[in-house]
C-alpha positions in Angstrom: 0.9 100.2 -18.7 -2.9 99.8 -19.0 -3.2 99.0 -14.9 -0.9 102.3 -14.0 -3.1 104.5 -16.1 -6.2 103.2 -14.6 -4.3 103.2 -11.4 -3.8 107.4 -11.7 -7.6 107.7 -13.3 -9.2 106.5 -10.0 -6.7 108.1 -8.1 -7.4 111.5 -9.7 -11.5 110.7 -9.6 -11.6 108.5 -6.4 -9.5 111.7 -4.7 -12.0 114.2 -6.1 -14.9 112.4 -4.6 -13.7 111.7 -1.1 -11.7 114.8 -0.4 -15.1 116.6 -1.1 -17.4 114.9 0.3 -15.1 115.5 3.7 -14.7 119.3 2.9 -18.7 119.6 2.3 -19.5 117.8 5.0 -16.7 119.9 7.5 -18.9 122.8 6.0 -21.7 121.9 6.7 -20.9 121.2 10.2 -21.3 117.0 10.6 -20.1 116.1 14.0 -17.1 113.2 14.2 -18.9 109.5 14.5 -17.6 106.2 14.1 -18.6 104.6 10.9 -19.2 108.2 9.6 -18.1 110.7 6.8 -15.2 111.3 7.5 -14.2 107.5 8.1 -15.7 106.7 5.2 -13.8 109.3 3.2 -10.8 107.7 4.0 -11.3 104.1 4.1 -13.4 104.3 0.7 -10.7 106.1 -0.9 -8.2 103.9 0.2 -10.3 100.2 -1.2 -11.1 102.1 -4.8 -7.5 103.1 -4.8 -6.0 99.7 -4.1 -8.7 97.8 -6.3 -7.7 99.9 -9.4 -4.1 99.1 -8.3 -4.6 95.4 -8.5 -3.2 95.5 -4.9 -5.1 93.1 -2.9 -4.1 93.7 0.9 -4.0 90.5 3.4 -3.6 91.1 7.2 -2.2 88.8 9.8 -2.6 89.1 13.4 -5.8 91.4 13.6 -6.7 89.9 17.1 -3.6 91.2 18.6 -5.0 94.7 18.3 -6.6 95.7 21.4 -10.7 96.7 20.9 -11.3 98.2 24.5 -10.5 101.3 23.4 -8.1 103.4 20.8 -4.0 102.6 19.9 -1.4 104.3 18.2 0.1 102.1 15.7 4.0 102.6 14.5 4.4 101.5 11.3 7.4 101.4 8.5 6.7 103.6 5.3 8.3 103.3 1.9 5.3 104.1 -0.5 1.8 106.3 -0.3 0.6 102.2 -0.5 1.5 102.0 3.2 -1.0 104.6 4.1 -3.6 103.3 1.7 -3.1 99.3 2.6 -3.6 100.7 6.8 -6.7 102.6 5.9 -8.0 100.4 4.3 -7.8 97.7 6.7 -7.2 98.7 10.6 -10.6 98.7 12.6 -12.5 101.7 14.0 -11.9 105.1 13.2 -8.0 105.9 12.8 -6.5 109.5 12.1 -2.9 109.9 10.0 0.1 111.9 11.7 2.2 113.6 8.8 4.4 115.9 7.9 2.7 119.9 7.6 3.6 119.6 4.1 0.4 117.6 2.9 -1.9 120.3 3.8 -0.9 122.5 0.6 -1.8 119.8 -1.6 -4.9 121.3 -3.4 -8.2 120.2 -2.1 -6.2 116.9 -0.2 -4.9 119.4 2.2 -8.0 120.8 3.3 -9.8 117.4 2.9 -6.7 115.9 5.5 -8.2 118.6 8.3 -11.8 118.2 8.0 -11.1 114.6 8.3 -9.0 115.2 11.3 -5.9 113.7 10.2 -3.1 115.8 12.3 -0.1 117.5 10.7 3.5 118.0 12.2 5.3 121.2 11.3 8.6 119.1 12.5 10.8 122.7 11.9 9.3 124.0 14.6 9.2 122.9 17.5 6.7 124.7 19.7 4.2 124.5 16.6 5.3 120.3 16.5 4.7 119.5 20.3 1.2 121.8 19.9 0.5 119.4 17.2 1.5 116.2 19.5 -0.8 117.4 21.9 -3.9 117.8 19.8 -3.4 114.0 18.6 -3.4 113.0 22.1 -6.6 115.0 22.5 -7.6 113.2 19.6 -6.7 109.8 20.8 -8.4 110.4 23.9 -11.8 110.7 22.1 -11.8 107.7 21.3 -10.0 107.7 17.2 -6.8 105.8 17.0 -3.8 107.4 15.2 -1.3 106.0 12.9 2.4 107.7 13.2 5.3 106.8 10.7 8.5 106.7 13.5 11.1 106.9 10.3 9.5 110.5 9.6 9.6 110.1 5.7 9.5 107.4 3.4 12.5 105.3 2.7 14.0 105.5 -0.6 15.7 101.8 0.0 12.9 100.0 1.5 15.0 99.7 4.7 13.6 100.9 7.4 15.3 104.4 8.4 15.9 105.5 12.2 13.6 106.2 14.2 12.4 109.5 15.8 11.1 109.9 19.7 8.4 112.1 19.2 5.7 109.4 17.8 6.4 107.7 21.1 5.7 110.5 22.9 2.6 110.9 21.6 1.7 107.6 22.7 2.6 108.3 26.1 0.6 111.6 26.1 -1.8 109.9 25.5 -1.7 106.7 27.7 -2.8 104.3 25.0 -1.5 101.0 24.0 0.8 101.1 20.9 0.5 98.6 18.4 4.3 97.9 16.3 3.2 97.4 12.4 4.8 96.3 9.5 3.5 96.4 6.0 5.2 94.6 3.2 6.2 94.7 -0.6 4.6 99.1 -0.7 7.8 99.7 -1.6 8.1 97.1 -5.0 4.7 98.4 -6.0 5.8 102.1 -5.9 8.8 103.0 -4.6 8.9 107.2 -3.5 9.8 109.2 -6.7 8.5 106.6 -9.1 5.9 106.7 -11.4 5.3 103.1 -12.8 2.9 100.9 -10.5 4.2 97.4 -10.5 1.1 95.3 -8.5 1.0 92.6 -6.2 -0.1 91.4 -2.9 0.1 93.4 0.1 0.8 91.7 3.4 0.4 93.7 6.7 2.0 91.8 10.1 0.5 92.9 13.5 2.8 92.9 16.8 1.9 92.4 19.9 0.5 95.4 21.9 2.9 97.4 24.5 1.1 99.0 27.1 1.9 102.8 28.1 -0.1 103.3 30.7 2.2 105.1 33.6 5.1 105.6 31.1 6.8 109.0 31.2 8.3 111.1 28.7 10.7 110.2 29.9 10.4 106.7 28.6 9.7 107.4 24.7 13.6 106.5 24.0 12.6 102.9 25.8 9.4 102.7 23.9 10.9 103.4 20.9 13.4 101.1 20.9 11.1 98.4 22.0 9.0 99.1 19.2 11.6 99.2 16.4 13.0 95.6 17.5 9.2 94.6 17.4 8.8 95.8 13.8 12.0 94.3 12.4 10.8 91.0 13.9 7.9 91.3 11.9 9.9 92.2 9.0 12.3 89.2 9.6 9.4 86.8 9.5 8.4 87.6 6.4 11.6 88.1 5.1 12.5 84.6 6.2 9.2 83.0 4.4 9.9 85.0 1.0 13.1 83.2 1.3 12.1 79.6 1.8 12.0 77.2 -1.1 
């Protein structure tokens, strides 16, 4: 009981601080860099959140990652610990792709933007594939971007279908994507709960799949290819958790 109310307290505080410090500094003008304010704004937030969690996070397969230039990485989501655990962890600077929804979140919202996380008003479609397009814009500058394929997070842990419009993004944008997995978010704080129950997060890194002269044509392909890749993952770890 103690760690989950210390848990909420940083989260509260820790938010404050970094959603801020990303609005000031939009405000102020401060250009995009590597390493910069608006990095550090999310990456920050996302170590004091998982600290005061009692969430360590362990990574495995980092070197499969390409570092010639940016990715999209596909990831499974069951808890807000998914997006904190990636943060947290993935090199270089790496944008969010969510649902529209996020930006009315007081402060958050505004802090997503200045940050240049993207957001997907999916009940639209014009408005989405405008969207799509300005995170391939944004890949091409050189940030990498994390989608969630299943669209929401699952309420079973099980990872939900997938939807084709992450891949095209990827294509768009003619970058290798990167198939990730990230393990035991859902334990720790399942959507809808309230009650943090900590331990260990591991993240497993799949091999890279090139785009480069893929068509929109192909995102049904890619996506397929990438969900098999992430259940793999899964399976592995699955299959360790269950030996003796």
């Amino acid at each position: 009981m103690i760690r989950t109310l210390w848990f909420y307290l940083v989260l509260v505080g820790s938010t404050l601080l970094h959603a801020t410090a990303a609005v000031v500094a939009a405000l102020l003008g401060v250009k995009h860099r590597a390493g910069g304010v608006y990095d550090w704004s999310t990456n920050d937030w996302s170590r004091a959140i998982l600290r005061a969690a009692g969430t360590p996070v362990r990574v495995e397969g980092m070197e499969r990652i390409p570092r010639d230039g940016p990715v999209v990485y596909a990831s499974n989501h069951s808890s807000m610990f998914d997006i904190w655990a990636l943060a947290a962890t993935l090199p270089g600077s790496t944008r969010f792709v969510g649902k529209e929804e996020l930006e009315r979140i007081p402060l958050l919202g505004r802090a997503m933007l200045a940050a240049g996380h993207i957001t997907i008003d999916r009940a639209v479609k014009k408005r989405a594939f405008e969207a799509y397009d300005k995170a391939a814009r944004t890949i091409r500058r050189g940030f990498s971007a994390v989608v969630f394929p299943e669209g929401t997070r699952s309420r079973t842990g099980e990872l939900l279908p997938f939807k084709n419009a992450p891949f095209a993004l990827a294509i768009a944008a003619q970058v290798p994507l990167v198939p990730v997995y990230v393990h035991s978010t859902f334990q720790i704080l399942p959507k809808g709960g309230l009650r943090l129950r900590p331990r260990p997060i591991r993240i497993l890194v799949g091999e890279a799949i090139a785009t480069a002269g893929m068509t929109p044509q192909d995102r049904e392909r890619l996506r397929d290819r990438t969900r098999t890749a992430i259940l793999a993952l899964k399976a592995r770890v699955d299959a360790g958790a269950a030996a003796p």
